[in-house]
C-alpha positions as CSV (number, residue, x, y, z in Angstrom):
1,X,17.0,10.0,-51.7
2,X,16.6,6.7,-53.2
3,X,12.3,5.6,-54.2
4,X,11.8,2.4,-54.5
5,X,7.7,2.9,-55.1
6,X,8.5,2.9,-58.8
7,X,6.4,6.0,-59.2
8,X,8.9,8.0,-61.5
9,X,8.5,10.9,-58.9
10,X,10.7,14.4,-59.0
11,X,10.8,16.8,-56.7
12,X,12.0,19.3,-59.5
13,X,9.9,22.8,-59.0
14,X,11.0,24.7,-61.9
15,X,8.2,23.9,-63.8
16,X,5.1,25.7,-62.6
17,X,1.2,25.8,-64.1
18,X,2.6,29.5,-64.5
19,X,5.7,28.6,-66.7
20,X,4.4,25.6,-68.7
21,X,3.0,27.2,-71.6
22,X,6.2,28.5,-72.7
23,X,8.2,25.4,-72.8
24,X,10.0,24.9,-76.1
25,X,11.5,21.8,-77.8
26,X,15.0,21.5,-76.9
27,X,16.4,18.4,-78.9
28,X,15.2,15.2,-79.8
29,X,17.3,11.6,-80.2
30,X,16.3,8.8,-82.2
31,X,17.3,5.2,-81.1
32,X,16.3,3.9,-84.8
33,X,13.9,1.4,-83.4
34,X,10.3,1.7,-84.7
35,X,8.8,-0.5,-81.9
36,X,7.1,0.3,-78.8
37,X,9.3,2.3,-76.3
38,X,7.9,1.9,-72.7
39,X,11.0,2.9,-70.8
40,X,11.6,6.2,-69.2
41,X,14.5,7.9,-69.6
42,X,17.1,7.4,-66.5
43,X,19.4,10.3,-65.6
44,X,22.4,10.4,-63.6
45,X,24.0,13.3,-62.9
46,X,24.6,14.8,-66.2
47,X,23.7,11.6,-68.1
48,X,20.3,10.5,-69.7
49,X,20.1,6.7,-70.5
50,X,18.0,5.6,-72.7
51,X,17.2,1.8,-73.4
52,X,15.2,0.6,-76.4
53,X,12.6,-2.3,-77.4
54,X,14.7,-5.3,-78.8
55,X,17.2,-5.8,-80.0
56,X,17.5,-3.8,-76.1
57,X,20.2,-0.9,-77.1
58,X,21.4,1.2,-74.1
59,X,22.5,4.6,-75.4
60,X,24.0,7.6,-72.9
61,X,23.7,11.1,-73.9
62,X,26.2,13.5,-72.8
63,X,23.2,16.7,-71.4
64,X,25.8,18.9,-70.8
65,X,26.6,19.6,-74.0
66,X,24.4,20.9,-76.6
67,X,22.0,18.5,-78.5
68,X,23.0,16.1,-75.8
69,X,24.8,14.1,-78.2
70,X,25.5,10.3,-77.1
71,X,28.4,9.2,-75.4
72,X,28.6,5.6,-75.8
73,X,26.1,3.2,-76.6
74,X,26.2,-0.8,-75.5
75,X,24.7,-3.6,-77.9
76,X,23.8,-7.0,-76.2
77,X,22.9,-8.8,-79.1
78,X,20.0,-10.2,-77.5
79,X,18.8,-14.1,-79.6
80,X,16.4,-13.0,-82.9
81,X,13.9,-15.7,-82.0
82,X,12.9,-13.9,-78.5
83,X,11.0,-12.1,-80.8
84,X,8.6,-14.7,-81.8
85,X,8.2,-15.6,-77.7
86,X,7.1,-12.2,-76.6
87,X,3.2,-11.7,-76.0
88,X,2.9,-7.9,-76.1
89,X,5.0,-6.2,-78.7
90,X,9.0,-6.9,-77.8
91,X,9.2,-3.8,-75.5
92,X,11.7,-3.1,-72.3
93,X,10.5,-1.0,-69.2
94,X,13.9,0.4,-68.7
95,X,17.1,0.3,-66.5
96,X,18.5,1.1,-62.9
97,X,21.3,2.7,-61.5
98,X,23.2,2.0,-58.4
99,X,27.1,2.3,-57.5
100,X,28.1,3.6,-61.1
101,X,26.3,1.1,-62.8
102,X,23.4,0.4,-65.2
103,X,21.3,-2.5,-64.9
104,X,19.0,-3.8,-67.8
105,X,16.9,-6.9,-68.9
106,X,16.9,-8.5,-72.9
107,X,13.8,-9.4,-74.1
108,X,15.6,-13.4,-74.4
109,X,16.3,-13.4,-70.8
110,X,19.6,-11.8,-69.3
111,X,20.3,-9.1,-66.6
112,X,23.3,-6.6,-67.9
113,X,25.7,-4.7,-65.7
114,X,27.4,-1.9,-67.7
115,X,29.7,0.7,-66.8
116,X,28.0,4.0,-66.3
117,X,31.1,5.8,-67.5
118,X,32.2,4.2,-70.6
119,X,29.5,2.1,-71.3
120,X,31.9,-1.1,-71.0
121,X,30.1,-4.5,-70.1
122,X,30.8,-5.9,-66.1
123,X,28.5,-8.8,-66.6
124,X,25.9,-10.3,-68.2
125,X,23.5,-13.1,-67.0
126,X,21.4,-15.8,-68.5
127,X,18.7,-16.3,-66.0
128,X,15.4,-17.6,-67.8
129,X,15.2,-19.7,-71.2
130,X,13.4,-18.4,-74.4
131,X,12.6,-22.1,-75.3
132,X,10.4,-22.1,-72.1
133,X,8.2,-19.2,-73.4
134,X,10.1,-16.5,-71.1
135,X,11.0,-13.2,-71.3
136,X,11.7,-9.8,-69.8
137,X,10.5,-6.6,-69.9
138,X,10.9,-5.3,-66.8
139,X,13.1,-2.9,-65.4
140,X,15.3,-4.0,-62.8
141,X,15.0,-2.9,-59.0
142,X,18.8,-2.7,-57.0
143,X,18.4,-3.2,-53.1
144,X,21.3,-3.5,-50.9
145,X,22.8,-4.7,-53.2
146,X,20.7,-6.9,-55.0
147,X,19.8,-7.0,-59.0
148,X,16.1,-7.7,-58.7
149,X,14.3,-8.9,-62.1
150,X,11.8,-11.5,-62.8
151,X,10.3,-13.0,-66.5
152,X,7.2,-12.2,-68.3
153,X,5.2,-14.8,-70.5
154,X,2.4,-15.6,-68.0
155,X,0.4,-15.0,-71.5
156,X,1.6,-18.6,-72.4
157,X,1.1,-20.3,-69.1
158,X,4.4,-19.5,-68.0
159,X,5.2,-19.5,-64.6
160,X,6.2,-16.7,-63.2
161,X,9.2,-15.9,-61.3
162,X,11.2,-13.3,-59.3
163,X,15.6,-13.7,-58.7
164,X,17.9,-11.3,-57.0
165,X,21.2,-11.3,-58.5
166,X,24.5,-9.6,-57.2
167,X,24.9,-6.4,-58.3
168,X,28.2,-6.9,-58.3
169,X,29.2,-10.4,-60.1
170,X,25.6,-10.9,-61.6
């Protein structure tokens, strides 16, 4: 079932008040960026995505395999100077899925589409302007359809704003 109340919820019983204490580190990843993750891990079927605080690297993880090593990762080569715009450390709050793909925000203002497979890029869109004091954080919402994101920077007397993109042609 799909949850669009953004609460992170799983219906997952296997860990009980009963069981917990005996939980045991499995394996750990590092994205090599020493800023401040905020977004949750996404899995998909067998696949964990992880997306980082600029410069906003998606990684997939293969969890079917031992050490759940990575099986592709996607760079967007977000602009350096978004940086310098963000109010609150230059985090991301994550990505959705829908129809096979993953949908992310950069920190200097575009919406990604990428291949949940192969980790190929479908599209990428400008939708807000650095130079303006924008950015985003967020993590996308997909509704029938529809890429929803909007900008941060209301810290700067920006003026917010909320878009709904095509999932499909951005």
């Amino acid at each position: 079932p799909k949850y669009y109340a953004s609460r992170r919820f799983s219906g997952l019983s296997e860990i009980t008040t009963e069981n917990v204490a005996s939980l045991k580190l499995g394996w750990t990843f590092s994205t090599g960026v020493d800023r401040g993750h905020e977004a949750a891990p996404l899995v998909v079927g067998s696949t964990m995505y992880v997306v980082t605080p600029y410069p906003n690297i998606l990684f997939a993880l293969d969890l079917s395999k031992p050490g759940a090593p990575m099986k592709w990762k996607y760079e967007p080569d977000p602009e350096q100077a978004a940086q310098g715009v963000a109010c609150c450390d230059v985090v991301n709050r994550g990505a959705a899925y829908w129809d096979g793909t993953i949908f992310f925000n950069t920190l200097d203002n575009h919406t990604v589409a990428v291949d949940a497979e192969s980790g190929g890029e479908r599209w990428k869109t400008r939708l807000g302007d650095i130079n303006r004091g924008e950015t985003m954080t967020m993590a996308p919402l997909v509704v029938k359809g529809k890429v929803l994101v909007g900008n941060s920077g209301a810290e700067y007397g920006v003026r917010g704003w909320l878009t709904a993109v095509d999932a499909n042609t951005g």
